[in-house]
N, CA, C and O atoms as a Tinker XYZ file with bonds, in Angstrom:
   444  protein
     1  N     -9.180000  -11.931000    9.284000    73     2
     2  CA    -7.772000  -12.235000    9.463000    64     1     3
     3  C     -6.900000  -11.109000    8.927000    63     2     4     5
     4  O     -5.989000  -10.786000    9.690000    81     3
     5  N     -6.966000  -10.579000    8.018000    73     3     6
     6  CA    -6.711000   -9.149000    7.238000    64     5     7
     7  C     -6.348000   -8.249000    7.995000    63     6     8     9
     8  O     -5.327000   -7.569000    7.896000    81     7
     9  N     -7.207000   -8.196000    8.830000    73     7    10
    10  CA    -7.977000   -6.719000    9.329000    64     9    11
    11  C     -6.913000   -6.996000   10.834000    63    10    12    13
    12  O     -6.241000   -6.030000   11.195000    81    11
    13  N     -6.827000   -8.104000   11.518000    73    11    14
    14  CA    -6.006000   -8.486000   12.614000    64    13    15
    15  C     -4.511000   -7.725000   12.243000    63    14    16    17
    16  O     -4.038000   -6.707000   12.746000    81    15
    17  N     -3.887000   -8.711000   11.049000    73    15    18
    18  CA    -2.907000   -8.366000   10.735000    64    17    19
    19  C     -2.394000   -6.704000   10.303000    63    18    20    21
    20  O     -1.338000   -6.178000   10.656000    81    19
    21  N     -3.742000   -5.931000    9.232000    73    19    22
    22  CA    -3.351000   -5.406000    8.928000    64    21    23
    23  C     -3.201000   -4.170000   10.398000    63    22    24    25
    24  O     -2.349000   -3.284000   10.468000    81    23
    25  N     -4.105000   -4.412000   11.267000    73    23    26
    26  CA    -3.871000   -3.343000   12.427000    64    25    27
    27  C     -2.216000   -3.443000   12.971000    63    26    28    29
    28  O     -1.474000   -2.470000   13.105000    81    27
    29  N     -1.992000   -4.335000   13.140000    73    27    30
    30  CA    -0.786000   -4.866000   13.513000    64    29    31
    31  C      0.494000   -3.864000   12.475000    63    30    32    33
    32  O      1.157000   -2.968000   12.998000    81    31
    33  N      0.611000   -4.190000   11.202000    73    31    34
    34  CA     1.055000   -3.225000   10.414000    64    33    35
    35  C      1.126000   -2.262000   10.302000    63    34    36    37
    36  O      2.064000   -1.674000    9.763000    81    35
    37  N     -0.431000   -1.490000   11.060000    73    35    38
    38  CA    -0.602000   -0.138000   10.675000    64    37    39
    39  C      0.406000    0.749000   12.299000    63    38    40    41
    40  O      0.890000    1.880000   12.275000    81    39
    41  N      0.442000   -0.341000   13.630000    73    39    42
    42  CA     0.854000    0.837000   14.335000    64    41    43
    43  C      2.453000    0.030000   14.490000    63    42    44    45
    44  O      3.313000    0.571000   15.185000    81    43
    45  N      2.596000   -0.625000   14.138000    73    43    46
    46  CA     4.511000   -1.047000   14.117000    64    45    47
    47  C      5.297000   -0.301000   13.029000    63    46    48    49
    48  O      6.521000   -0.230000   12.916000    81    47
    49  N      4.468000    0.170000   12.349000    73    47    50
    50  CA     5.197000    0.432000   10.775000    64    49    51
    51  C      4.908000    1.818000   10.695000    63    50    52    53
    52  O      5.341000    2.473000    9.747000    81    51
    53  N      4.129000    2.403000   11.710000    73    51    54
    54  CA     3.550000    4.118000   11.897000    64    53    55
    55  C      3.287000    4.373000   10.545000    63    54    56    57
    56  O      3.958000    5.235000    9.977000    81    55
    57  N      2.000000    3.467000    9.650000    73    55    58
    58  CA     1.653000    4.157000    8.532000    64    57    59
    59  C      0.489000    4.832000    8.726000    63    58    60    61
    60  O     -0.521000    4.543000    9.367000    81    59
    61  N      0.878000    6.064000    7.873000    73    59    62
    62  CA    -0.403000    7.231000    8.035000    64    61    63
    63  C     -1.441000    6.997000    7.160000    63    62    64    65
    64  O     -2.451000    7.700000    7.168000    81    63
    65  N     -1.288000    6.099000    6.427000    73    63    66
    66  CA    -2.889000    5.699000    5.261000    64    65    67
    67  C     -2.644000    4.341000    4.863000    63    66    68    69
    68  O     -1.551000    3.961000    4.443000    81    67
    69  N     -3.417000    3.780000    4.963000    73    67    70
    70  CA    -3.769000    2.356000    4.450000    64    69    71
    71  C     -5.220000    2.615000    3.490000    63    70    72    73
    72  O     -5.964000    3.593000    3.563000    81    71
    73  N     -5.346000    1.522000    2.659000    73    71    74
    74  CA    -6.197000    1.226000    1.443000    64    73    75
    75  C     -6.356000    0.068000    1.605000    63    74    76    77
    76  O     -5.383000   -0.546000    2.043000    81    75
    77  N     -7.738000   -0.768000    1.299000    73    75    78
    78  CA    -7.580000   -2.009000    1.406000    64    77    79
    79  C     -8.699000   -2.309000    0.355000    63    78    80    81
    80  O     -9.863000   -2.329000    0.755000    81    79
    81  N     -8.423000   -2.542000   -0.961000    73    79    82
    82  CA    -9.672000   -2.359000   -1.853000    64    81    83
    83  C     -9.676000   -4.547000   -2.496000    63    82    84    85
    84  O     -8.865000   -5.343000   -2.970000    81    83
    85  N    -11.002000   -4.544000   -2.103000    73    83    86
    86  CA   -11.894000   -5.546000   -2.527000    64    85    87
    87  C    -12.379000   -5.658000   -3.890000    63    86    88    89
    88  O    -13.492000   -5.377000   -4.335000    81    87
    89  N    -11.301000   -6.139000   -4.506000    73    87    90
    90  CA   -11.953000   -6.170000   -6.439000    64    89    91
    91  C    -12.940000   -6.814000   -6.315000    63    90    92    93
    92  O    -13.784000   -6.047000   -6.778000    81    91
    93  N    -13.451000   -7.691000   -6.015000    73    91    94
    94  CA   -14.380000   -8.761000   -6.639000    64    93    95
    95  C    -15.586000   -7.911000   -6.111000    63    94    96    97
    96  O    -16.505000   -8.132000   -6.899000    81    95
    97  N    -16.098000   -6.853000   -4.931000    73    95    98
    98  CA   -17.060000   -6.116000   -4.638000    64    97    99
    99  C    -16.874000   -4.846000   -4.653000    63    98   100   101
   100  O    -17.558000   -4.129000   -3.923000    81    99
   101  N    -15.832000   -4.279000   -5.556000    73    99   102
   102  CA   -15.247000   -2.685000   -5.399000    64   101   103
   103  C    -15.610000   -1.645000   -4.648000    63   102   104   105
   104  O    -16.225000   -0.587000   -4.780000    81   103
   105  N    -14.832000   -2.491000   -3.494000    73   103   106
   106  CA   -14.892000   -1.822000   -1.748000    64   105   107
   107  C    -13.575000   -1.417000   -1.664000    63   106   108   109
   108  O    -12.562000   -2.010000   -2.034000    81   107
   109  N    -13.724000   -0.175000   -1.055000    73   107   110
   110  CA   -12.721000    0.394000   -0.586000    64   109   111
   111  C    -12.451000    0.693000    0.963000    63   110   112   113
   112  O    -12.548000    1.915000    1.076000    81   111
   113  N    -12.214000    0.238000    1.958000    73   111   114
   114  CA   -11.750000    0.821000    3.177000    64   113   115
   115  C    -10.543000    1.243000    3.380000    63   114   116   117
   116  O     -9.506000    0.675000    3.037000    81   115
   117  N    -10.650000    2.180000    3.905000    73   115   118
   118  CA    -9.515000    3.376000    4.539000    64   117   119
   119  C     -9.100000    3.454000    5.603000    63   118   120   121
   120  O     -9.858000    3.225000    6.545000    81   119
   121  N     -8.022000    3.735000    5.780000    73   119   122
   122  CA    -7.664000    3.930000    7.695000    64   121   123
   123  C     -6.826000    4.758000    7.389000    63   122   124   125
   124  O     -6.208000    4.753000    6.324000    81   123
   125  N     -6.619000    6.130000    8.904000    73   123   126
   126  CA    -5.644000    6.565000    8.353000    64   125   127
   127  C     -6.314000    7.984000    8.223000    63   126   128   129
   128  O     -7.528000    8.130000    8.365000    81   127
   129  N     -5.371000    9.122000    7.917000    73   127   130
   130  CA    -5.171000   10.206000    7.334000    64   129   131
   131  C     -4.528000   10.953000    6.388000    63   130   132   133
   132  O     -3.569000   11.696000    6.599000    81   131
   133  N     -5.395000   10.620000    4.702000    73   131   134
   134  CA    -4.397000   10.591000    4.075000    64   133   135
   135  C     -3.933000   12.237000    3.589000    63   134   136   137
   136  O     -3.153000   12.402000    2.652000    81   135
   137  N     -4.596000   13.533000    4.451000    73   135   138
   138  CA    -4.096000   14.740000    4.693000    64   137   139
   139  C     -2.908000   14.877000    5.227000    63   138   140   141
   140  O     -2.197000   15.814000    4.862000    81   139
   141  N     -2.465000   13.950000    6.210000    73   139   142
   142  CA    -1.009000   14.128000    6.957000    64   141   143
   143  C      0.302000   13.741000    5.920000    63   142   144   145
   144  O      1.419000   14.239000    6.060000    81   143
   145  N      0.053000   13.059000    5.181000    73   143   146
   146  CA     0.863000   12.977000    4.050000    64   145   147
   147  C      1.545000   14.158000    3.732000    63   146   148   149
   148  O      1.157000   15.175000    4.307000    81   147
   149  N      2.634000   14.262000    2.808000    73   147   150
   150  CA     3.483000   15.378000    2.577000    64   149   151
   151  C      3.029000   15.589000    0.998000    63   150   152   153
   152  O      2.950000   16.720000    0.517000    81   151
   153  N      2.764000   14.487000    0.299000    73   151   154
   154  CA     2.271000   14.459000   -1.072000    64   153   155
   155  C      1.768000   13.366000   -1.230000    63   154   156   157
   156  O      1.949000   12.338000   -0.577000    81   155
   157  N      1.051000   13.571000   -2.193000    73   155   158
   158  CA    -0.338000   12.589000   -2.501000    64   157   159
   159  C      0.192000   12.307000   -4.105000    63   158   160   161
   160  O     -0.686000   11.737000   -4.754000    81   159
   161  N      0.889000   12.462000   -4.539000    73   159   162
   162  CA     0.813000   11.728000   -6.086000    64   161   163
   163  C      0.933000   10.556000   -6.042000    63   162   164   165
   164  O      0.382000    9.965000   -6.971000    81   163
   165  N      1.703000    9.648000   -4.958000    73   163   166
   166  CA     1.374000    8.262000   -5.303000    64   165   167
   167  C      0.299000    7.665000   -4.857000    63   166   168   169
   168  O     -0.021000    6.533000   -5.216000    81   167
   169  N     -0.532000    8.557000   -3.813000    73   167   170
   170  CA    -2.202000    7.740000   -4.201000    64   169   171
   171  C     -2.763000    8.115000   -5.136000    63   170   172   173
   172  O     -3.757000    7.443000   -5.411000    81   171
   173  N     -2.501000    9.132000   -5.933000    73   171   174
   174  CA    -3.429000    9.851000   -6.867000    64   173   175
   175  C     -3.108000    8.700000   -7.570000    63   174   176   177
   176  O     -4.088000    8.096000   -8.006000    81   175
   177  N     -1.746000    8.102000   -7.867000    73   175   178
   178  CA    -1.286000    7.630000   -9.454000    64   177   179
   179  C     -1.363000    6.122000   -8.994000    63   178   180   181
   180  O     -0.764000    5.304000   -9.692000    81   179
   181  N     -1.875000    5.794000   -8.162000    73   179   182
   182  CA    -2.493000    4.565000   -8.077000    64   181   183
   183  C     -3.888000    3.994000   -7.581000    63   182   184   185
   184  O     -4.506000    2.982000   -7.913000    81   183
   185  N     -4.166000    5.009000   -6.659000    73   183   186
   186  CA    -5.208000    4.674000   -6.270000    64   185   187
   187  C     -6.604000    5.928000   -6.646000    63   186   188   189
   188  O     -7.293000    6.218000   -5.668000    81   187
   189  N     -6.854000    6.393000   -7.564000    73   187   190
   190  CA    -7.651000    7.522000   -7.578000    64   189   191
   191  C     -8.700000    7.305000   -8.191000    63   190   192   193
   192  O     -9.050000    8.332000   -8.771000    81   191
   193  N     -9.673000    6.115000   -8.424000    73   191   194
   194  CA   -10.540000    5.421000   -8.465000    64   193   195
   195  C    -10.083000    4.428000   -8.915000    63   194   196   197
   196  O     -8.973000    4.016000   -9.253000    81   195
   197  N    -11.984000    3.768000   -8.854000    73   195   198
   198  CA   -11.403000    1.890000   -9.490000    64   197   199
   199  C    -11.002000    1.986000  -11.129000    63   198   200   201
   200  O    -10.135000    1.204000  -11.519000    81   199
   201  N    -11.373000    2.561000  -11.726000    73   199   202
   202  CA   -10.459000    2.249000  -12.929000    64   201   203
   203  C     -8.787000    2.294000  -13.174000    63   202   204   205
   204  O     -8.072000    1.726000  -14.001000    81   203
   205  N     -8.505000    3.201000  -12.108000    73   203   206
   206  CA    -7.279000    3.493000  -12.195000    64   205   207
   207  C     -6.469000    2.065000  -10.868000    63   206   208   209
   208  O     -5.282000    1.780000  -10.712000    81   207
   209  N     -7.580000    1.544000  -10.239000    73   207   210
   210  CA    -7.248000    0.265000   -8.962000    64   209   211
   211  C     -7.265000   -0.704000   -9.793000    63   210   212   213
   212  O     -6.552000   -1.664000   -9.501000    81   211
   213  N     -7.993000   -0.764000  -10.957000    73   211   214
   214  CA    -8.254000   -2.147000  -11.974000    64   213   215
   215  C     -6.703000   -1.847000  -12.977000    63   214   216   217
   216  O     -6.130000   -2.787000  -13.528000    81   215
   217  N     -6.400000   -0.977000  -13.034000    73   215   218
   218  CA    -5.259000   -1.190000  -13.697000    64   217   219
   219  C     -4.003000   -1.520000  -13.184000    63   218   220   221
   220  O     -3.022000   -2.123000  -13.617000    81   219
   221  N     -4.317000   -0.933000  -12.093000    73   219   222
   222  CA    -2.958000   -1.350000  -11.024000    64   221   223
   223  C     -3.187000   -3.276000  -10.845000    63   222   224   225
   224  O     -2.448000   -4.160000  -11.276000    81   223
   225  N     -3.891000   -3.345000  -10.417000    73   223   226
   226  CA    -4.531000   -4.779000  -10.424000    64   225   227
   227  C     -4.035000   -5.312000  -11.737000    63   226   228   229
   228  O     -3.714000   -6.490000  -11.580000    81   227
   229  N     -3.844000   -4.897000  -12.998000    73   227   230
   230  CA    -3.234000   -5.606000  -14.237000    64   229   231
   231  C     -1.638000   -5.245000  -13.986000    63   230   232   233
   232  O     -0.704000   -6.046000  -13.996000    81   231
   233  N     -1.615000   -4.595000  -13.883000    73   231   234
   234  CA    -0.189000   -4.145000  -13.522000    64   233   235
   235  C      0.800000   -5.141000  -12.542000    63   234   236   237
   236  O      1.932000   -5.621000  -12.606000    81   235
   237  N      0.033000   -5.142000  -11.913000    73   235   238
   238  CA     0.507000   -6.519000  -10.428000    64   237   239
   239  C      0.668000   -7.505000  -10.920000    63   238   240   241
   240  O      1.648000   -8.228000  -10.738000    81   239
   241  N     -0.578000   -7.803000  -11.883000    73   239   242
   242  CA     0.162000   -9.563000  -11.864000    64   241   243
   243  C      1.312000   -9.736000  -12.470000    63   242   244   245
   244  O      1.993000  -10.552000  -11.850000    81   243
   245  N      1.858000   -9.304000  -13.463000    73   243   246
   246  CA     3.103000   -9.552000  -13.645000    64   245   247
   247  C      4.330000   -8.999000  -13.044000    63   246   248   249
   248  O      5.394000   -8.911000  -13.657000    81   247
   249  N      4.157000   -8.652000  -11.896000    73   247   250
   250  CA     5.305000   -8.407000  -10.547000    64   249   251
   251  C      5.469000   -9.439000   -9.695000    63   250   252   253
   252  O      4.795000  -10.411000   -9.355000    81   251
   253  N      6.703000   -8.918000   -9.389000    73   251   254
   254  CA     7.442000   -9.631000   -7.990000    64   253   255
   255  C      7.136000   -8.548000   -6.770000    63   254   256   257
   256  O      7.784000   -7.527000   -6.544000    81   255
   257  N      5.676000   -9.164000   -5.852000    73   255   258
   258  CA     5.421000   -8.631000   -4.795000    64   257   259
   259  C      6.167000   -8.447000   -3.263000    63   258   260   261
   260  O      6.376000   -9.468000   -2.607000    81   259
   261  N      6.410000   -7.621000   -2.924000    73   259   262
   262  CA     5.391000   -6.294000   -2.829000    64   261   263
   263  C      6.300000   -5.525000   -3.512000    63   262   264   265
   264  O      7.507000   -5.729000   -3.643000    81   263
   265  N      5.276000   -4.157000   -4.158000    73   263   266
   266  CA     6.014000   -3.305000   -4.582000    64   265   267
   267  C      6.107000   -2.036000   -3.533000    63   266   268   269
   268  O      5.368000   -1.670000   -2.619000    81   267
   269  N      7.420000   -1.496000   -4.103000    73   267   270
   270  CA     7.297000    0.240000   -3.443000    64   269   271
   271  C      7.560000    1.215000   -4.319000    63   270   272   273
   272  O      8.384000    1.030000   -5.214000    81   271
   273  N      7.128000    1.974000   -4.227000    73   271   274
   274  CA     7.044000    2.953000   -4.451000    64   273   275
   275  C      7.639000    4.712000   -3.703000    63   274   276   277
   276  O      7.815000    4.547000   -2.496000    81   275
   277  N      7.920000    6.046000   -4.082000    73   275   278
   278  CA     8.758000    6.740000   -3.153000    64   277   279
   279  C      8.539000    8.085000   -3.845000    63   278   280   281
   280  O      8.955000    8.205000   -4.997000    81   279
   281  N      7.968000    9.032000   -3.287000    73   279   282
   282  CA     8.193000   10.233000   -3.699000    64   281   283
   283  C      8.563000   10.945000   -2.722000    63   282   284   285
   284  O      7.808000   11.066000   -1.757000    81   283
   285  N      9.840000   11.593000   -2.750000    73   283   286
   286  CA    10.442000   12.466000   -1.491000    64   285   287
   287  C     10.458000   11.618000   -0.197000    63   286   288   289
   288  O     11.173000   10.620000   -0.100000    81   287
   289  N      9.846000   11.941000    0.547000    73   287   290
   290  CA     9.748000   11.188000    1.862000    64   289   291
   291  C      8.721000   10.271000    2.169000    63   290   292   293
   292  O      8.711000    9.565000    3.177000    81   291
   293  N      7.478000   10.294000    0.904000    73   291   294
   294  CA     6.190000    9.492000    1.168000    64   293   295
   295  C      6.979000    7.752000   -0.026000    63   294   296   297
   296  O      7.516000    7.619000   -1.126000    81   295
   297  N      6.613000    6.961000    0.964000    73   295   298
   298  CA     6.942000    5.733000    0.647000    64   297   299
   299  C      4.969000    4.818000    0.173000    63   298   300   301
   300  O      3.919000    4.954000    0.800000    81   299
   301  N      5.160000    4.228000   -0.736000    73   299   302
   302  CA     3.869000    3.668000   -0.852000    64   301   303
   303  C      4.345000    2.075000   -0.954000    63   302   304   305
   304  O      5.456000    1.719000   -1.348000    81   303
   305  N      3.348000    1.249000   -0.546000    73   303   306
   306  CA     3.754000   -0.034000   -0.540000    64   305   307
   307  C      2.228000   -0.938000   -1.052000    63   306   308   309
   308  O      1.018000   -0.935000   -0.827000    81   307
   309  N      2.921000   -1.427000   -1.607000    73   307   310
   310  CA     1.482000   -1.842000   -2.462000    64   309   311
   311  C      1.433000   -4.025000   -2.514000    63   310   312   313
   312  O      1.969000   -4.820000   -3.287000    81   311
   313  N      0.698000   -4.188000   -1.522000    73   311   314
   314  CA     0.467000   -6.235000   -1.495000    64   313   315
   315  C     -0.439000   -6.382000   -2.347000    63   314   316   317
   316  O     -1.121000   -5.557000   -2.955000    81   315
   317  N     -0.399000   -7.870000   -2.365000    73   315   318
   318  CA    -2.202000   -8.433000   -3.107000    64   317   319
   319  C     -1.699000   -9.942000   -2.078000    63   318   320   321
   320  O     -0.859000  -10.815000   -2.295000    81   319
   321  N     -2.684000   -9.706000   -0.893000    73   319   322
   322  CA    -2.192000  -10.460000    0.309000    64   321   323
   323  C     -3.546000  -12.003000   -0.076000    63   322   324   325
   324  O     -3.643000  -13.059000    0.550000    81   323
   325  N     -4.666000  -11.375000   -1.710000    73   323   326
   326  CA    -5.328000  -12.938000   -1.685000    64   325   327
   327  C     -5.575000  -12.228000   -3.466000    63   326   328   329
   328  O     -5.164000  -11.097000   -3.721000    81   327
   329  N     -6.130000  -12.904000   -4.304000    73   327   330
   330  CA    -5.713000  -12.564000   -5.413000    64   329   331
   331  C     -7.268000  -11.518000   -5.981000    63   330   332   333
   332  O     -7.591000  -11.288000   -7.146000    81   331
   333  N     -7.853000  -11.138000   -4.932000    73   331   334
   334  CA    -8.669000  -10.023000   -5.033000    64   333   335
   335  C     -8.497000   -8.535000   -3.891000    63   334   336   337
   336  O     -9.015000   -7.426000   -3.753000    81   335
   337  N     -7.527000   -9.301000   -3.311000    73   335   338
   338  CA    -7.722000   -8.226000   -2.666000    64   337   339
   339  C     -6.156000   -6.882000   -2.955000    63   338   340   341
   340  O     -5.001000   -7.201000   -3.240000    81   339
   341  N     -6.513000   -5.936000   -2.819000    73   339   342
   342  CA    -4.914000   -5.033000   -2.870000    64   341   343
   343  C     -5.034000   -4.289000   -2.059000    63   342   344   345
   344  O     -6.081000   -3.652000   -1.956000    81   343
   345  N     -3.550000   -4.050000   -0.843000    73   343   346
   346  CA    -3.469000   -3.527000    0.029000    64   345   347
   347  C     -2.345000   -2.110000   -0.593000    63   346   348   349
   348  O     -1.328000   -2.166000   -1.284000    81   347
   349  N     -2.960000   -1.111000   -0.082000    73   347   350
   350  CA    -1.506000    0.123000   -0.026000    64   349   351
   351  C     -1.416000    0.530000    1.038000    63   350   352   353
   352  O     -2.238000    0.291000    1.922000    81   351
   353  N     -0.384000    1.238000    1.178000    73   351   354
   354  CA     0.640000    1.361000    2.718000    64   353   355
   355  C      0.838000    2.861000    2.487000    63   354   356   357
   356  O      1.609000    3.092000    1.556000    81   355
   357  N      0.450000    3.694000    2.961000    73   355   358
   358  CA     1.910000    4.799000    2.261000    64   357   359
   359  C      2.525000    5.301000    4.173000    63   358   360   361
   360  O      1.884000    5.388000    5.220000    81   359
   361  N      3.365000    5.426000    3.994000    73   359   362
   362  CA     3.584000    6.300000    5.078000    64   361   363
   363  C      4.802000    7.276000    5.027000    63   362   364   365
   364  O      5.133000    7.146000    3.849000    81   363
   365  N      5.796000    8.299000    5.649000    73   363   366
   366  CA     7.581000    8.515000    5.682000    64   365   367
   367  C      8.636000    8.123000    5.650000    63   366   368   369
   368  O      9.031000    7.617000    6.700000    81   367
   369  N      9.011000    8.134000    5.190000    73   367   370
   370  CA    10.660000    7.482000    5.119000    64   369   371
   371  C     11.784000    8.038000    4.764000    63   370   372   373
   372  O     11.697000    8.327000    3.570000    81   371
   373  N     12.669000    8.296000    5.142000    73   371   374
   374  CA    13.956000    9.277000    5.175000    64   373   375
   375  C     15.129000    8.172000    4.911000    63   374   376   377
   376  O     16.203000    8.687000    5.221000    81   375
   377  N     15.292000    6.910000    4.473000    73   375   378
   378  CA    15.859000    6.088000    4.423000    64   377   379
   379  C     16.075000    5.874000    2.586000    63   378   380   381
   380  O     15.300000    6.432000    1.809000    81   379
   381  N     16.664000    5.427000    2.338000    73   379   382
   382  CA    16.974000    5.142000    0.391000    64   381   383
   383  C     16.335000    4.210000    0.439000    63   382   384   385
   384  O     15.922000    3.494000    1.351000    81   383
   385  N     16.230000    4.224000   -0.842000    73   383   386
   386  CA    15.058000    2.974000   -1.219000    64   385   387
   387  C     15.433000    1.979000   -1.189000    63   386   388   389
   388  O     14.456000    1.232000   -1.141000    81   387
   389  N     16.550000    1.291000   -1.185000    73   387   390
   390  CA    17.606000   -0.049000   -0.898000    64   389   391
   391  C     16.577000   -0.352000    0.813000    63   390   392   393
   392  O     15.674000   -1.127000    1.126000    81   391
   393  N     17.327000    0.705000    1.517000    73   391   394
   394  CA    16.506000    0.327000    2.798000    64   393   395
   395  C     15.682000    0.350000    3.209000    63   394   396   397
   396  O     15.640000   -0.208000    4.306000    81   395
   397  N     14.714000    0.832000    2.818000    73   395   398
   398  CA    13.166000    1.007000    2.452000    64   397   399
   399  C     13.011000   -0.728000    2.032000    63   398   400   401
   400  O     12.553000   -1.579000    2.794000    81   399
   401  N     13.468000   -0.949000    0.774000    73   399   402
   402  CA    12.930000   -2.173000    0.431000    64   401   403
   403  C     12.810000   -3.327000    1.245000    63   402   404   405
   404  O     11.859000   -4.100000    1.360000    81   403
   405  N     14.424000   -3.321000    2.042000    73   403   406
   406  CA    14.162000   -4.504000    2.749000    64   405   407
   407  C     13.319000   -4.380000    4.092000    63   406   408   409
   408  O     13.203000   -5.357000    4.832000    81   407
   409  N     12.992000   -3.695000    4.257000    73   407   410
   410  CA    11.812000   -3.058000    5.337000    64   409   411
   411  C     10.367000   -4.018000    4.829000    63   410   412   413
   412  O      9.702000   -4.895000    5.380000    81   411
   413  N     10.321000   -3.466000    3.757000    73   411   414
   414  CA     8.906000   -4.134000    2.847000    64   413   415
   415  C      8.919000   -5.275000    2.738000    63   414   416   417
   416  O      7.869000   -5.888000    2.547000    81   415
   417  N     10.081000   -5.878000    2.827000    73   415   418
   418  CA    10.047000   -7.566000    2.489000    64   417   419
   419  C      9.212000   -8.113000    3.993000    63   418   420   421
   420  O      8.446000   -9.074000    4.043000    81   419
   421  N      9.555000   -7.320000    5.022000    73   419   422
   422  CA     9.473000   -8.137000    6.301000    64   421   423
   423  C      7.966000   -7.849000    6.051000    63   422   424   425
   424  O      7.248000   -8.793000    5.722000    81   423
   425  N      7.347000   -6.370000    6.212000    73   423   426
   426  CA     5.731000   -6.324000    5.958000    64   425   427
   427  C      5.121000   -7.291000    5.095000    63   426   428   429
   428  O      3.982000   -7.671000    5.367000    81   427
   429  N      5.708000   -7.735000    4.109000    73   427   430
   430  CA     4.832000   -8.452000    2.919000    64   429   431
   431  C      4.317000   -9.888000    3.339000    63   430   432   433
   432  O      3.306000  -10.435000    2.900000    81   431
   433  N      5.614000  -10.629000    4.703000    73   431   434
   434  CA     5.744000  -12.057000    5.107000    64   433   435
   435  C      4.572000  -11.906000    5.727000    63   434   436   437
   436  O      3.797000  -12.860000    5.654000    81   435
   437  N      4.199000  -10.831000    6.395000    73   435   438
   438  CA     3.052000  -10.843000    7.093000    64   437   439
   439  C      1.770000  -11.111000    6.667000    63   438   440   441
   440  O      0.879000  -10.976000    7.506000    81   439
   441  N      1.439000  -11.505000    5.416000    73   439   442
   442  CA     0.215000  -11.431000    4.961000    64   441   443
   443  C      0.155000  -13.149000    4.328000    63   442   444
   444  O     -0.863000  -13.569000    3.779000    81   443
């Protein structure tokens, strides 16, 4: 059901990398190219192994989902669409983060 939706996400929303990491079996699947990116520090600084995915994972629960995230033009968007699983998004955005956000609200209903 994930995997339906998340395709759906990946070509309406033209994101260039998706993450879809499985805590409870620390699986990671990828889609995506995350070379086309303009900068990579917000996968580095969230996703750059599982220790650094297990912390984000502590980090989450005490948020109001989804989060975003924004460096320059790379936008990261980060769900927990079942309470093991965490999705990231990153893709462009030339928009402020006000409008960015409410963008993310509509992606998040989706899950």
């Amino acid at each position: 059901m994930i995997k339906i939706k998340l395709n759906d996400v990946l070509l309406k929303d033209n994101i260039i990398y998706c993450l879809v990491i499985d805590l409870e079996n620390n699986n990671i699947e990828t889609f995506g190219n995350k070379d086309e990116l303009k900068y990579d520090g917000l996968l580095k600084t969230h996703f750059y192994d599982m220790d650094t995915i297990y912390n984000l994972n502590d980090f989450l629960e005490r948020q109001q989902l989804p989060k975003l995230f924004k460096q320059g033009e790379v936008v990261c968007i980060i769900c927990k669409p079942q309470s093991d699983i965490i999705v990231g998004l990153l893709y462009h955005e030339e928009r402020n983060f006000m409008e960015c956000y409410k963008s993310v609200k509509e992606i998040n209903l989706i899950w």
